[in-house]
C-alpha positions as a Markdown table, in Angstrom:
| # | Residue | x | y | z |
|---|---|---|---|---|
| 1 | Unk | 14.8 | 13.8 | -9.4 |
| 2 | Unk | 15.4 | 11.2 | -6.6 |
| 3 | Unk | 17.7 | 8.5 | -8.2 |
| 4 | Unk | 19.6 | 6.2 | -6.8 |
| 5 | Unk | 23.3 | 4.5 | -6.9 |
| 6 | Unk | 22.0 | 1.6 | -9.3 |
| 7 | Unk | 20.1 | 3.8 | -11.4 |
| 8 | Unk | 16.5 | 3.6 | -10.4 |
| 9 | Unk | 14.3 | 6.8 | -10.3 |
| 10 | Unk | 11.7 | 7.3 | -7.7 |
| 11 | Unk | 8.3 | 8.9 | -9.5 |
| 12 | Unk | 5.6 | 7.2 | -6.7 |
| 13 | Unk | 5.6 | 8.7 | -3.6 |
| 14 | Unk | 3.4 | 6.6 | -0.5 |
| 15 | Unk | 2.3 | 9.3 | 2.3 |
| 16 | Unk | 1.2 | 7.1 | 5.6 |
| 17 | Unk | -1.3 | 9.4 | 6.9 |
| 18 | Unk | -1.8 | 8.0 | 10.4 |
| 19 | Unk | -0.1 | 4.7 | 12.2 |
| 20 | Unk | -3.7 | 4.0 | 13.6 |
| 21 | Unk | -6.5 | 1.2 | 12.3 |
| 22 | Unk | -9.7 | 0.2 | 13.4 |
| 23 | Unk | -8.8 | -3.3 | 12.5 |
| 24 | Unk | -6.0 | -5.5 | 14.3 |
| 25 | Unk | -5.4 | -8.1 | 11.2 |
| 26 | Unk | -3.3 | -10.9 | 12.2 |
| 27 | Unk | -0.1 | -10.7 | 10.2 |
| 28 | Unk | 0.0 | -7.0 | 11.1 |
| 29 | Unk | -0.5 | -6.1 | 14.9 |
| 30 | Unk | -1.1 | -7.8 | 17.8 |
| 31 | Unk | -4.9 | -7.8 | 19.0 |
| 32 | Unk | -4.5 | -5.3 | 21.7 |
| 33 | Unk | -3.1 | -2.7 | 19.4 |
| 34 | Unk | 0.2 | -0.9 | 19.7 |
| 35 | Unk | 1.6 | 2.9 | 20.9 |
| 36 | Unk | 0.4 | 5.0 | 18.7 |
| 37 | Unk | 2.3 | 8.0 | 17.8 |
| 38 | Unk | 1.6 | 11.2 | 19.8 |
| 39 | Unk | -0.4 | 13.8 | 18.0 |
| 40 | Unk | 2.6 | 16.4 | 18.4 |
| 41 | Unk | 4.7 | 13.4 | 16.7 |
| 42 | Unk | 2.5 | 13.3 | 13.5 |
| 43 | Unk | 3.2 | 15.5 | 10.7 |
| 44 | Unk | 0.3 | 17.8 | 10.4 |
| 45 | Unk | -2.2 | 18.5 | 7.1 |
| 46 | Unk | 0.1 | 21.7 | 6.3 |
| 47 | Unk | 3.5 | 19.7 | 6.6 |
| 48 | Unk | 2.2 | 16.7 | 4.5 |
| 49 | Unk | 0.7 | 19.0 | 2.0 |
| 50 | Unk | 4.2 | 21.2 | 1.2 |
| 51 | Unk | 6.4 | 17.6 | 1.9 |
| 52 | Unk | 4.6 | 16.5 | -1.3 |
| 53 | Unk | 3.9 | 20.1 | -3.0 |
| 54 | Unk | 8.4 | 19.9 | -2.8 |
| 55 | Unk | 7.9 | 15.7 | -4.2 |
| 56 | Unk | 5.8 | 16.9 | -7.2 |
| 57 | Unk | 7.1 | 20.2 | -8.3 |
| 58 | Unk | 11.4 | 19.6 | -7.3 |
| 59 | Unk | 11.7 | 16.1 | -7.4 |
| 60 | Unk | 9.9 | 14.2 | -10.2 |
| 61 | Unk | 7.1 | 12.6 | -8.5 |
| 62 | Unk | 3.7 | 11.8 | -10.8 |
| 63 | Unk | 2.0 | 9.3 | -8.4 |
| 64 | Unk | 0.7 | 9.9 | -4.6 |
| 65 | Unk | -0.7 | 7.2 | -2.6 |
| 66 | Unk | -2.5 | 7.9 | 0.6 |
| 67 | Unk | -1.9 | 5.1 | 3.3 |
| 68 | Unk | -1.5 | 4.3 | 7.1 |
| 69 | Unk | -2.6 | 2.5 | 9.3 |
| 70 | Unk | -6.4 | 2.9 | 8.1 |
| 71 | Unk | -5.9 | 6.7 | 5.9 |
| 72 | Unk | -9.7 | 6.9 | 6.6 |
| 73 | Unk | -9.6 | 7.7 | 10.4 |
| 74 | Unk | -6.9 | 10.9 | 9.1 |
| 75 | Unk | -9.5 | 13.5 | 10.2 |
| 76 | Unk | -8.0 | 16.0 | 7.2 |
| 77 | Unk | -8.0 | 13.3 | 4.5 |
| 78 | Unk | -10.3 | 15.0 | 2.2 |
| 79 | Unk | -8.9 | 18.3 | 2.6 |
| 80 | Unk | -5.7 | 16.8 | 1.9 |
| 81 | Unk | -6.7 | 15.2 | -1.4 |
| 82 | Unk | -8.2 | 18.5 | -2.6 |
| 83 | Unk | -5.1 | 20.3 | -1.6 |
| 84 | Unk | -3.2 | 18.1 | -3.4 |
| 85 | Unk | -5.1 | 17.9 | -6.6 |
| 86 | Unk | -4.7 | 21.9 | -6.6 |
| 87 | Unk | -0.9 | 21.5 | -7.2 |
| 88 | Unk | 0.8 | 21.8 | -10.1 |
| 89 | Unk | 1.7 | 19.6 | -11.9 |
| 90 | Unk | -0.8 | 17.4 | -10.5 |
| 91 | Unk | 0.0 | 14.2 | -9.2 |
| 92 | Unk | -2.4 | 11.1 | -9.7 |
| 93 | Unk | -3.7 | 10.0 | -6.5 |
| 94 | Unk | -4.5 | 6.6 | -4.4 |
| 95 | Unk | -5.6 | 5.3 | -1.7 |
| 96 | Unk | -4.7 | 2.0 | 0.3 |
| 97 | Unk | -7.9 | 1.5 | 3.0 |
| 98 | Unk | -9.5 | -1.7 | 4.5 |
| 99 | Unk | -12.7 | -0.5 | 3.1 |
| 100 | Unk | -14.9 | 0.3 | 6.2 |
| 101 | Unk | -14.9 | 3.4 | 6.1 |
| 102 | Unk | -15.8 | 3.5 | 2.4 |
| 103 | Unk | -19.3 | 3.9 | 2.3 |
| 104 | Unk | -19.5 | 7.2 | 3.9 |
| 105 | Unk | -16.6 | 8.7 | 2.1 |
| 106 | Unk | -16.1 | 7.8 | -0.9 |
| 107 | Unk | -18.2 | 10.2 | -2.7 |
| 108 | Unk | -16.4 | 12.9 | -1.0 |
| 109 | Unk | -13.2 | 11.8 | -1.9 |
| 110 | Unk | -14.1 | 11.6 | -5.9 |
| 111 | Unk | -15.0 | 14.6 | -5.9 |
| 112 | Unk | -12.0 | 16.2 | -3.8 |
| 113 | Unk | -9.3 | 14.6 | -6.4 |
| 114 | Unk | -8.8 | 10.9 | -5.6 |
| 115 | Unk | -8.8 | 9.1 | -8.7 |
| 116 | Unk | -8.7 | 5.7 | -7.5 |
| 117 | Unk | -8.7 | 3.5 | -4.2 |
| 118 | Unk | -7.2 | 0.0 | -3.1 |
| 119 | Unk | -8.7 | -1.9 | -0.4 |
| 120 | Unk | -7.8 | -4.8 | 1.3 |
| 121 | Unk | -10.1 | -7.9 | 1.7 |
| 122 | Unk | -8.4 | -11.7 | 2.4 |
| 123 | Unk | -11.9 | -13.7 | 2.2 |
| 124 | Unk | -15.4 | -13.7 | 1.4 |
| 125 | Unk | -16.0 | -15.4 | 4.5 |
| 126 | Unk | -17.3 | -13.2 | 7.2 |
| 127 | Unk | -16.5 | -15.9 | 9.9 |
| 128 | Unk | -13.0 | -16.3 | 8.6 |
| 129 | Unk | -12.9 | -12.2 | 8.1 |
| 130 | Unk | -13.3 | -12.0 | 11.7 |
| 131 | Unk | -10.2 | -14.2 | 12.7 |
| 132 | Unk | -8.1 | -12.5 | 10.5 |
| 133 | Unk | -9.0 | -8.9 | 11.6 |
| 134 | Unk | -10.2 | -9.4 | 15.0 |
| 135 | Unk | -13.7 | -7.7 | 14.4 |
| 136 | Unk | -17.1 | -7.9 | 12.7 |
| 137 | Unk | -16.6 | -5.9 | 10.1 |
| 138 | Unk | -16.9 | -7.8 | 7.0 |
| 139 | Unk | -20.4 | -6.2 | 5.3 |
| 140 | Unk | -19.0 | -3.3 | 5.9 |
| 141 | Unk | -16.0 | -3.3 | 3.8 |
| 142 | Unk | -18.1 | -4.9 | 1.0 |
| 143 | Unk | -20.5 | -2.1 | 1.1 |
| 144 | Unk | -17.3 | 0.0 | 1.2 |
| 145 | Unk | -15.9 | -1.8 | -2.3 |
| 146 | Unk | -19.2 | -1.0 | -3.9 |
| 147 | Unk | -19.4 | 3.0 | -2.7 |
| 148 | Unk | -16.1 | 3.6 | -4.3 |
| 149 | Unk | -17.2 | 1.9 | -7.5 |
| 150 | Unk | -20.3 | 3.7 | -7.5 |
| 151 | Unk | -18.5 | 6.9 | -6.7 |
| 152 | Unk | -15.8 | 6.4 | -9.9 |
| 153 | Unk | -12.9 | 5.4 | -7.5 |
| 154 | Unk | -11.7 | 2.8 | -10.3 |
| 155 | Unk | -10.0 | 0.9 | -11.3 |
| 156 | Unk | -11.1 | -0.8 | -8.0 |
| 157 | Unk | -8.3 | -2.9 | -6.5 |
| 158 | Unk | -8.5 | -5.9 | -3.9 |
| 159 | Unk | -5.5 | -6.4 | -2.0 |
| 160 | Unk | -6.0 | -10.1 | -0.5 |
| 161 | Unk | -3.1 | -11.6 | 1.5 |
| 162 | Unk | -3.9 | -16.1 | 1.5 |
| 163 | Unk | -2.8 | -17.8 | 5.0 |
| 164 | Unk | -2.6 | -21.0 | 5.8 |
| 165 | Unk | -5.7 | -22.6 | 7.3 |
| 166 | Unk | -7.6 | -20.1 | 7.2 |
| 167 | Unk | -8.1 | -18.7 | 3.5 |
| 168 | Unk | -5.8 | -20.3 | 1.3 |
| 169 | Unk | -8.6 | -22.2 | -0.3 |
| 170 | Unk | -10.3 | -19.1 | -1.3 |
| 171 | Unk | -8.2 | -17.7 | -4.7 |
| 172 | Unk | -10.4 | -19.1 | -7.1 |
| 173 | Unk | -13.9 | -17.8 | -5.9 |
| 174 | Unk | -12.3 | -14.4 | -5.0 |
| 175 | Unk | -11.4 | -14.4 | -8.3 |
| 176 | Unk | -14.7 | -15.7 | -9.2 |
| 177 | Unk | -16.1 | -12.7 | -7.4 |
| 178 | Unk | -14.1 | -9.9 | -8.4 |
| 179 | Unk | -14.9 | -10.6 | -12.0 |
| 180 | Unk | -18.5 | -10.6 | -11.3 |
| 181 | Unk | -18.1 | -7.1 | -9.6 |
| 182 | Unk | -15.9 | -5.5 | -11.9 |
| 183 | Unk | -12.8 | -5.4 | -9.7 |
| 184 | Unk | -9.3 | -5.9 | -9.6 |
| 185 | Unk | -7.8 | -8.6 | -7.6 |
| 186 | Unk | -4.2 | -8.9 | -6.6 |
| 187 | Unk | -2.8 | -11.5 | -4.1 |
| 188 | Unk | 0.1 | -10.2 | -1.7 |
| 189 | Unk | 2.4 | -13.0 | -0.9 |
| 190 | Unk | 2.7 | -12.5 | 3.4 |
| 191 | Unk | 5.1 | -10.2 | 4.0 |
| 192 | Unk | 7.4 | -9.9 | 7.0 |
| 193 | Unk | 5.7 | -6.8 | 8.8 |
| 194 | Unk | 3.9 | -8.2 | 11.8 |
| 195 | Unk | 4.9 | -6.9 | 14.8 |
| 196 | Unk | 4.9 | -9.6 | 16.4 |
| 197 | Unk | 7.8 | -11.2 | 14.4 |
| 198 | Unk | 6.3 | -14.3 | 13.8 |
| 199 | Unk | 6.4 | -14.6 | 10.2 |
| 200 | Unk | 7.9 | -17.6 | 8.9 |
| 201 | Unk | 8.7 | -18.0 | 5.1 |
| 202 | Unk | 8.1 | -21.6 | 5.4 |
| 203 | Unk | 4.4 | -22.5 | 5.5 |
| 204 | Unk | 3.3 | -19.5 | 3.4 |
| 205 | Unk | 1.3 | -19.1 | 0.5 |
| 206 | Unk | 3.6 | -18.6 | -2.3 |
| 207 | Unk | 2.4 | -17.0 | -5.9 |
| 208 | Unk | 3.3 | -20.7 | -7.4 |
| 209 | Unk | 0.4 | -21.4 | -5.0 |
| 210 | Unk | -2.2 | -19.3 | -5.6 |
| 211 | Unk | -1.6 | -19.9 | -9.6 |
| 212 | Unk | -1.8 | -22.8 | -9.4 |
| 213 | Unk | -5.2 | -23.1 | -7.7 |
| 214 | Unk | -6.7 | -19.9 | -9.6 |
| 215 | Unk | -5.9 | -22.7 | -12.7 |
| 216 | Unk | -8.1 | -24.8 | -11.6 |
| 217 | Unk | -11.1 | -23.0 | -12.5 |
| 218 | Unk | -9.6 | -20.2 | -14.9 |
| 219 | Unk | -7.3 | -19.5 | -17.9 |
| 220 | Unk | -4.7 | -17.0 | -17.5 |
| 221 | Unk | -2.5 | -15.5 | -20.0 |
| 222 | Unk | 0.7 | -13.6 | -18.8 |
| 223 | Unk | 0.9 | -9.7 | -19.5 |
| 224 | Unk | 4.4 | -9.3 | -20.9 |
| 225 | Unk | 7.0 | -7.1 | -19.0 |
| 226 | Unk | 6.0 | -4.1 | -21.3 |
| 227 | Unk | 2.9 | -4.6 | -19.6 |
| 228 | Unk | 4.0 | -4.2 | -16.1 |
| 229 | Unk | 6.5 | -1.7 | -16.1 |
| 230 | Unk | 7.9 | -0.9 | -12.4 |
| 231 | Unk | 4.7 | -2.2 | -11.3 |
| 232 | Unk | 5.1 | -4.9 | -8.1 |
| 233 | Unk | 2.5 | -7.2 | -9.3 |
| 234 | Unk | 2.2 | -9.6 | -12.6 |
| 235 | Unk | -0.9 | -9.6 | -14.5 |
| 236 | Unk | -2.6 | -12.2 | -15.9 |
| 237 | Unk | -5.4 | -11.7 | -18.5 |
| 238 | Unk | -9.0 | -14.1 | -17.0 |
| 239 | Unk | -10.2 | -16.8 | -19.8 |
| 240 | Unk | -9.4 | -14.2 | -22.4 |
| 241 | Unk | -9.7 | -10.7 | -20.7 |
| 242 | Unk | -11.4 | -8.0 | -20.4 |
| 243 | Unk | -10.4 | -8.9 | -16.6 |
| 244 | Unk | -7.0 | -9.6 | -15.3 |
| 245 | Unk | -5.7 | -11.1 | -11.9 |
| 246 | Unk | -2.4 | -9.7 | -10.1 |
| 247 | Unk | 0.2 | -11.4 | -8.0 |
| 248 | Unk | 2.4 | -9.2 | -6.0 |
| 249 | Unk | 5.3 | -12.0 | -5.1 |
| 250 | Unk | 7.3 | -9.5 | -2.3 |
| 251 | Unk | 9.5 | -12.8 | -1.1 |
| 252 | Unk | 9.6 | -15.4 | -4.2 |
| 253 | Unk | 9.8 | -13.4 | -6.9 |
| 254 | Unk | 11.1 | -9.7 | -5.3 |
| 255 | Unk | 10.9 | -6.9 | -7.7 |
| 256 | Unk | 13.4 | -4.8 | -6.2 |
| 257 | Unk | 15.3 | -3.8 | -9.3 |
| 258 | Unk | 12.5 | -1.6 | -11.3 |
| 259 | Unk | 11.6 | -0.4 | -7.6 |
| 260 | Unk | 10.0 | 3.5 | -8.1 |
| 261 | Unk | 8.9 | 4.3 | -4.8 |
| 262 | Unk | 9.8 | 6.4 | -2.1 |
| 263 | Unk | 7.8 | 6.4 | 1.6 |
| 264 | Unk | 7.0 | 9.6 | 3.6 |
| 265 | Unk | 5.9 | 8.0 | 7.3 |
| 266 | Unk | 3.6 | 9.3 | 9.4 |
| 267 | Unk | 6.0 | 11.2 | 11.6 |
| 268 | Unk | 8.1 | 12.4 | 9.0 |
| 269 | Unk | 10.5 | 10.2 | 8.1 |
| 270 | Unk | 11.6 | 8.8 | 4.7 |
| 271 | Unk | 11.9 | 5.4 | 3.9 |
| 272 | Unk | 13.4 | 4.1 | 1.1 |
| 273 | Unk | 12.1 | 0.7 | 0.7 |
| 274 | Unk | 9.4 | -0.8 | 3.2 |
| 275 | Unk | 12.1 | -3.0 | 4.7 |
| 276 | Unk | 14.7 | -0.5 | 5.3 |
| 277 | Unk | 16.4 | -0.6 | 8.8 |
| 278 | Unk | 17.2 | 3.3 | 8.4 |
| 279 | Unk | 15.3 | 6.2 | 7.9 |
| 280 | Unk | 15.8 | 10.1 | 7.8 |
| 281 | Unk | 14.0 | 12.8 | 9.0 |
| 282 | Unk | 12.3 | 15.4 | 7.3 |
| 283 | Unk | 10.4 | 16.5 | 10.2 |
| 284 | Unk | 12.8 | 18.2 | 12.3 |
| 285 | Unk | 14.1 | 19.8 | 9.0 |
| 286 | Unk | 10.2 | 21.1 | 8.1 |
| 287 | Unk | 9.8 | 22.6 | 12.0 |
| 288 | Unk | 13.4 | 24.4 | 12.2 |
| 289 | Unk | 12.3 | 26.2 | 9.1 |
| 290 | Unk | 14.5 | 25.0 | 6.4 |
| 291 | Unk | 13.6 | 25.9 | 3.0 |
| 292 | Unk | 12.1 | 24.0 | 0.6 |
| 293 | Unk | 15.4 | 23.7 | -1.4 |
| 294 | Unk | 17.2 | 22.0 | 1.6 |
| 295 | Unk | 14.1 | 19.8 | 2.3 |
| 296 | Unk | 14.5 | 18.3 | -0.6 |
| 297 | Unk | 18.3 | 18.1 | -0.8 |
| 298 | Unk | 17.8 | 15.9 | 2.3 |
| 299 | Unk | 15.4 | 13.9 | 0.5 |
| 300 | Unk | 17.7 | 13.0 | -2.4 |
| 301 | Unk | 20.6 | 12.2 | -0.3 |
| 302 | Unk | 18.5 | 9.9 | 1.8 |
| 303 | Unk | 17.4 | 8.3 | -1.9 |
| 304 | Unk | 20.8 | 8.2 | -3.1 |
| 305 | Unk | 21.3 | 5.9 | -0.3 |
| 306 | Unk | 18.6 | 3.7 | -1.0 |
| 307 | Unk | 20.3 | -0.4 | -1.0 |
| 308 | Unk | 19.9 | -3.0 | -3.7 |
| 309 | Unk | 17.0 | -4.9 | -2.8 |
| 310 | Unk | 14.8 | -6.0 | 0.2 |
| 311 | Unk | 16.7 | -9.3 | 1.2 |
| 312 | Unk | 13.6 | -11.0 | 2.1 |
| 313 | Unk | 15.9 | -14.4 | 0.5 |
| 314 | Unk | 18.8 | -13.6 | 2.9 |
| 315 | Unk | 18.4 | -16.0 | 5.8 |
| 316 | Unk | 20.4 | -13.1 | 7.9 |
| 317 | Unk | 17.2 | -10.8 | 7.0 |
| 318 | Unk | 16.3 | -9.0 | 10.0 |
| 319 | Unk | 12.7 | -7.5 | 10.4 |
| 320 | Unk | 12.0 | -4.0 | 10.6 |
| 321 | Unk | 11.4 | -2.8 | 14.3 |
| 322 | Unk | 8.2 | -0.4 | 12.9 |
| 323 | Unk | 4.7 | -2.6 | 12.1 |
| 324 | Unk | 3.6 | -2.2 | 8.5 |
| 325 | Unk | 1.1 | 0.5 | 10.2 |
| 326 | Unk | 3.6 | 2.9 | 11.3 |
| 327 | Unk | 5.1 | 2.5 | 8.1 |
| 328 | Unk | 2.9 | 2.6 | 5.4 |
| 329 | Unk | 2.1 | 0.0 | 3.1 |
C-alpha cells in the first residue's frame, strides 16, 4: 500500500512515457521546444513494465494512466499496454494524448488492453487551435477523437484548458459539441506548468467562469460528493443527463485532500504530486539490481513523504523547474 502521513492511499498510478510532443501548446513549452531527455536517460519498455508489474501486485494500485509528453510518439506504447493488461491483477488503463496520433492507433490500442483515452482539445477553432499549439493540426485531432470512439476507447474524455483572448468564449459550444458527439468534456483551470513561468493566477479562467457561461445555454445539476469520489473534477449532469460536463478547478477549488495518485516520470523518478519540488529515484535502484522488494520499499517511503496539498493559494508558491511534459500530466 502507498499511504501517506495524513492518511491518503495512492491506488492511480500516472506512467509519463516520453517528455517529447509534437505540439508546442502555449501554456506548456516554449515554441522552439526544450532538451529532451537522452535515450540512455529514459526508462526502457522492460523497466516501465516491472516499475508497474511491483505498483499493481505489492503496492495497491488498480488504475494506470499512460502520459508524456505526447504517449503516442513512445515507439513501445502498444506493446506496453498489452504487457500490462497481461498482469495480474489487472490494472484499468488510460491514456492522456493530444489526439493526432489517434487515427492510426487507436484500433491497436483497444485491442492491446487500453480501455479508455483522454485527449486534449482547447477550441473548435482551427485558427485559434493553431495559436495555442503552434501547428496545423486541428482535423487531425478531431479525426483522432472519432477513431477512438469508433475503436471503443470510451468513455471518451476532452481535456480543454480556456485562456484569455483566445478561447474563453468557447465553453458553451464545446459543450454544445461534445454532447452532440457523445463525449466527455472537462475544463482544466490553467495550471502553473509552463516552462516559461509566465503563469499568472490573475487573468485566468476560473471554474466560477466557465459555469457561469456553460449556464447560459445549459442546465446543470451537481453530482454529489458520492459521485466524485477522489476524482479531480466536479460533474455536472447537461439539461437533465444522460451527459455530464466536468470542471477540474487545480487553483480555486484544489482537491488535494482525497488526492490518490502517484507519478512515475519518464526517467524514473517518482513524484508525489505534480507540483512537488522533490522527487526520488527509482531508476538507479532498477539498473543496480535491487529487488523488487526494495523497489518498492523506496517507493513507499518516497509516498509517505508526500506534503499536504499543492499550495497553488500560497503567494510563496514556487513553480516546479520540470515543464508539465517531462512530468506527466
Amino acid at each position: 500500500m502507498l499511504i501517506d502521513t495524513y492518511g491518503r492511499v495512492a491506488t492511480d498510478l500516472r506512467v509519463s512515457l516520453t517528455d517529447r510532443c509534437n505540439l508546442r501548446c502555449t501554456y506548456c513549452m516554449p515554441e522552439e521546444g526544450l532538451q529532451w531527455l537522452a535515450k540512455p536517460d529514459l526508462l526502457t519498455d522492460d523497466e516501465i513494465v516491472r516499475l508497474i508489474d511491483i505498483a499493481v501486485t505489492s503496492l495497491g494500485i488498480k488504475e494506470v494512466r499512460f502520459t508524456g509528453g505526447e504517449p503516442l510518439l513512445r515507439p513501445g506504447l502498444v506493446g506496453i499496454v498489452e504487457r500490462v493488461a497481461a498482469l495480474h491483477p489487472r490494472p484499468q488503463m488510460s491514456l492522456t494524448t493530444n489526439g493526432i496520433g489517434l487515427k492510426r492507433t487507436a484500433t491497436a490500442l483497444k485491442a492491446a488492453g487500453l480501455d479508455r483515452v483522454n485527449v486534449s482539445l482547447d477550441t473548435l477553432r482551427p485558427d485559434t487551435f493553431k495559436i495555442l499549439t503552434r501547428r496545423d493540426r486541428h482535423k487531425d485531432v478531431i479525426e483522432g477523437l472519432d477513431a477512438a470512439r469508433d475503436a471503443g476507447l470510451t468513455p471518451v474524455k476532452v481535456n480543454t484548458v480556456l485562456m484569455p483572448g483566445l478561447n474563453e468564449d468557447e465553453a458553451p459550444d464545446l459543450l454544445a459539441w461534445a454532447v452532440e458527439h457523445d463525449y466527455e468534456l472537462r475544463f482544466i483551470e490553467q495550471m502553473p506548468l509552463d516552462a516559461q513561468h509566465g503563469w499568472k493566477r490573475e487573468g485566468m479562467v476560473t471554474a466560477g467562469d466557465i459555469l457561469a457561461s456553460l449556464r447560459t445555454r445549459f442546465d446543470l445539476t451537481e453530482e454529489g460528493a458520492d459521485e466524485r469520489g477522489s476524482a479531480p473534477a466536479e460533474r455536472w449532469v447537461v439539461d437533465g443527463g444522460p451527459h455530464r460536463v466536468g470542471v477540474i478547478a487545480s487553483v480555486t477549488r484544489p482537491f488535494c485532500a482525497a488526492c490518490d495518485r502517484t507519478r512515475l516520470t519518464a526517467d524514473g523518478q517518482i513524484r508525489t504530486c505534480l507540483f512537488a519540488q522533490e522527487e526520488t529515484d527509482l531508476r538507479a535502484a532498477l539498473r543496480s539490481d535491487a529487488p523488487d522488494e526494495e523497489i518498492a520499499r523506496i517507493w513507499r517511503l518516497a509516498m509517505w513523504g508526500k506534503k499536504a496539498g499543492a499550495g497553488l493559494d500560497d503567494p510563496s508558491f514556487v513553480q516546479p523547474d520540470r515543464p508539465m511534459s517531462a512530468i506527466g500530466g
